[in-house]
C-alpha positions as CSV (number, residue, x, y, z in Angstrom):
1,X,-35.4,-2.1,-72.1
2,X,-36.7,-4.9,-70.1
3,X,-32.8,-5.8,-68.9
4,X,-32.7,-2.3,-67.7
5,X,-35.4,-2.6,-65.4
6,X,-34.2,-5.7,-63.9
7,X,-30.6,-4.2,-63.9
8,X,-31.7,-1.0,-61.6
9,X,-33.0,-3.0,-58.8
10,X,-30.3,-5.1,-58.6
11,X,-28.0,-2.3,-58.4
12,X,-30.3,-0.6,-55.5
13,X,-30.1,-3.8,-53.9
14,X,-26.4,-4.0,-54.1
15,X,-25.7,-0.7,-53.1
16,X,-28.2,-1.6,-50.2
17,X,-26.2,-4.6,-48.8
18,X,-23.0,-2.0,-49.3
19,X,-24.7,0.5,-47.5
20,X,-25.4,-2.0,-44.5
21,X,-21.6,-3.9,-44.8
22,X,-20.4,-0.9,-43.7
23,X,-22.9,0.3,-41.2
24,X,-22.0,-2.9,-39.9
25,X,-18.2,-3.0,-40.1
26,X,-18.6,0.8,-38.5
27,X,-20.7,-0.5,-35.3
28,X,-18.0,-3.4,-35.0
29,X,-15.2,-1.5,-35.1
30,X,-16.8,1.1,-32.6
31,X,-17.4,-2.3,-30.3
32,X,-14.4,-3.2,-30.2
33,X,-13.1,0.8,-29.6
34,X,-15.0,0.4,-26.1
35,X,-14.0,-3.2,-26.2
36,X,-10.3,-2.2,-25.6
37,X,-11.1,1.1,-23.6
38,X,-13.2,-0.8,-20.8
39,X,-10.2,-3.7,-20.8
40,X,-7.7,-0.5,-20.4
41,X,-10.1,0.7,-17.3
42,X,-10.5,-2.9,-16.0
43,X,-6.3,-3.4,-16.0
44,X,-5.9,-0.1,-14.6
45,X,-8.4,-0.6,-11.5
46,X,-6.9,-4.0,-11.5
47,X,-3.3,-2.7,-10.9
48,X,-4.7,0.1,-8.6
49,X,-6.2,-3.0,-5.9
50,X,-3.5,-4.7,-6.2
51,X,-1.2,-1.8,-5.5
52,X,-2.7,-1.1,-2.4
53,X,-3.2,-4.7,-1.2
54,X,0.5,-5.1,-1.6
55,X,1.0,-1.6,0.8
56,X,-1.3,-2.8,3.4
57,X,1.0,-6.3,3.4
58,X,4.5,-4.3,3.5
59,X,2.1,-2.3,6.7
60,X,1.7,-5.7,8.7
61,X,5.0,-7.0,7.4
62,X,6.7,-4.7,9.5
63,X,4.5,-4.9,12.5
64,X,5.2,-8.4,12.5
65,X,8.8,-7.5,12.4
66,X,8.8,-5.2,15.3
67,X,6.9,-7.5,17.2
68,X,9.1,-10.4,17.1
69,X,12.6,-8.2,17.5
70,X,13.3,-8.2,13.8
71,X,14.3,-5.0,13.3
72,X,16.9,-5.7,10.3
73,X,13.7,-7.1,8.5
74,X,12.1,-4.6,9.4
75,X,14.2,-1.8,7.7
76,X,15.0,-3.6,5.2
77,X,11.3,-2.7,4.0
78,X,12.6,1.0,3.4
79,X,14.5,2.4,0.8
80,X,18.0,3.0,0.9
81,X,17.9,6.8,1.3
82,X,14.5,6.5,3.8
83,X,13.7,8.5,6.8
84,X,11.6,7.8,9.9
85,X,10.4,11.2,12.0
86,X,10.0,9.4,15.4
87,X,7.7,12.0,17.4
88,X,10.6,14.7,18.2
89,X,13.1,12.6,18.7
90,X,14.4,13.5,15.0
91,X,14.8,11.9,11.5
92,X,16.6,8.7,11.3
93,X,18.0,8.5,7.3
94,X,18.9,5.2,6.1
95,X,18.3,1.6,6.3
96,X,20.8,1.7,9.1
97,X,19.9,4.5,11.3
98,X,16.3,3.0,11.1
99,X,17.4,-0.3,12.7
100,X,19.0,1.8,15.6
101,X,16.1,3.4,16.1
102,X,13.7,0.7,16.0
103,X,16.0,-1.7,18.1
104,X,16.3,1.4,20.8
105,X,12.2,1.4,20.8
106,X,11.9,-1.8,20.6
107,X,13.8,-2.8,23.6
108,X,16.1,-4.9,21.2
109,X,19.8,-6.1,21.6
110,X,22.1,-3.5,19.7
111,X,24.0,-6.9,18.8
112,X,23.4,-8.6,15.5
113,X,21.4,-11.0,17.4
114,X,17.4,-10.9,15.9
115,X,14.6,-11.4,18.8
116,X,13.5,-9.8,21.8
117,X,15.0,-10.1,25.1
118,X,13.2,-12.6,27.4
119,X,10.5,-11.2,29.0
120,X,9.8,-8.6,26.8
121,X,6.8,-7.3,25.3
122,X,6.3,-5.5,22.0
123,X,3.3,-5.7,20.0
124,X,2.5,-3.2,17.8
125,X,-0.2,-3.8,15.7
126,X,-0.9,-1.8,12.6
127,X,-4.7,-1.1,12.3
128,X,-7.0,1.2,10.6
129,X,-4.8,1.6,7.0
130,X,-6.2,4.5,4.6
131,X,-4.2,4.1,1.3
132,X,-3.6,6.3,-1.6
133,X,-2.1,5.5,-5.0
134,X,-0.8,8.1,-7.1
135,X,-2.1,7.7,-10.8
136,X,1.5,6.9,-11.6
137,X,1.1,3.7,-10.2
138,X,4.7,4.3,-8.7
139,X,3.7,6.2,-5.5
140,X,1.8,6.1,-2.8
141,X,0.8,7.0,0.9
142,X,-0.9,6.2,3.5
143,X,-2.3,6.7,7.4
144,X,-2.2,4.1,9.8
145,X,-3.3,3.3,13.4
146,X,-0.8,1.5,15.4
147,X,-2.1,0.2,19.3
148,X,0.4,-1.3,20.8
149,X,1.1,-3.9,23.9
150,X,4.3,-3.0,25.6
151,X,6.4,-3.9,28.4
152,X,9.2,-6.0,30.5
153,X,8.5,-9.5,32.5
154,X,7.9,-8.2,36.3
155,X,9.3,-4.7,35.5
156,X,6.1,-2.7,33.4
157,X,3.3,-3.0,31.2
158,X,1.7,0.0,28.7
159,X,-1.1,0.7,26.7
160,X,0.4,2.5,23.1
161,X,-1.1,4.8,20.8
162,X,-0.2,5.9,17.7
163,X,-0.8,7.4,14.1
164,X,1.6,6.8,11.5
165,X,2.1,8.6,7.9
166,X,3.7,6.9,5.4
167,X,5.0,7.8,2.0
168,X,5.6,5.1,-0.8
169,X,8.1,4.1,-3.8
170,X,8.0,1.2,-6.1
171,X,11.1,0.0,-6.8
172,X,11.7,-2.8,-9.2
173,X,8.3,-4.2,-8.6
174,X,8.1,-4.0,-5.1
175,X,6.6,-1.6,-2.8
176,X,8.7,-0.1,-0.3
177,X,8.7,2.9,2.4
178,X,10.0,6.1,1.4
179,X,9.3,8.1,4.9
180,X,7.8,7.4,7.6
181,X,6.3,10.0,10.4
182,X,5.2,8.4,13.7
183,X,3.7,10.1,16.3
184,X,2.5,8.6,19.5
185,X,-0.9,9.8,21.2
186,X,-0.1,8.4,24.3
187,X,1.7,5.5,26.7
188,X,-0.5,4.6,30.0
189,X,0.2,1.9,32.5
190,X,-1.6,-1.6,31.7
191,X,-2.8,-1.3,35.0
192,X,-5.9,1.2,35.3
193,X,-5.4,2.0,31.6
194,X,-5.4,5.2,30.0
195,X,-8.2,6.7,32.3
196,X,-5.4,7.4,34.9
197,X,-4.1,9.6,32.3
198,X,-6.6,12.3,32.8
């Protein structure tokens, strides 16, 4: 009689400790459920940044482009089957077509030869980006501001303004432009600025 006694509490008091082992192992186990879910959230808003980081950099990649007379870099940021809506001037399709038309706006050579002409002036400098990643993480699009410094030695100087719209693709890893629409808000001589517009 007196081992039974002793026996029950010892059984209550395992059953406690069982009771508690696996209250325990539950709360771990739902740890390391949020554990996972907030590393999932964390890689996903870590991919998203870095997704549009690399978009604004392909954005001043090809001002940089433009402005030194590289306009075969600068198409080759596009895809192969890309267009570019120039204002009404049309759609240009193609890696190709886009380097006429950038080299025609640009005041380039039409001759494999990279670089301005001497004496002329093209800055175009991409401001003002407003990007958008698709929860894919394989498109993307975005709005730009372009202001540009244009002209020939001696000949002509302008103010530029522009908005751009730019759709995205990543291909292979790398972010390129899928279509581009450009349209300019105005060209007024450097001299007395925009005001003589009105």
């Amino acid at each position: 009689m007196k081992n039974s006694f002793r026996i029950v509490p010892m059984l209550l008091g395992l059953a406690g400790m069982a009771l508690c082992s696996a209250g325990f192992a539950q709360s771990e186990a739902d740890r390391m459920t949020a554990l996972k879910a907030k590393l999932t959230a964390m890689a996903d808003e870590t991919e998203y940044v870095e997704a549009i980081t690399k978009i604004q950099r392909l954005g001043r990649a090809f001002g940089y482009y433009t402005d030194k007379g590289y306009f075969g870099e600068a198409a080759d940021l596009f895809t192969d089957n890309a267009t570019f809506q120039w204002g009404m001037d049309g759609v240009y399709k193609g890696k190709a077509r886009i380097k006429e038309l950038l080299t025609r706006q640009g005041g380039g050579s039409m001759k494999e030869v990279a670089g301005l002409p001497f004496g002329r002036l093209n800055l175009r400098m991409q401001l003002q980006p407003l990007v958008t990643v698709a929860k894919d993480g394989r498109t993307a699009s975005a709005r730009w501001r372009e202001w540009g410094l244009l002209g020939e030695y001696k000949k002509a100087a302008f103010w530029g303004d522009a908005v751009i719209e730019d759709s995205y693709v990543k291909e292979n890893g790398v972010w390129k432009i899928s279509a581009r629409r450009y349209y300019q808000n105005f060209e007024a001589p450097y001299q007395g600025g925009w005001a003589k517009m009105q």
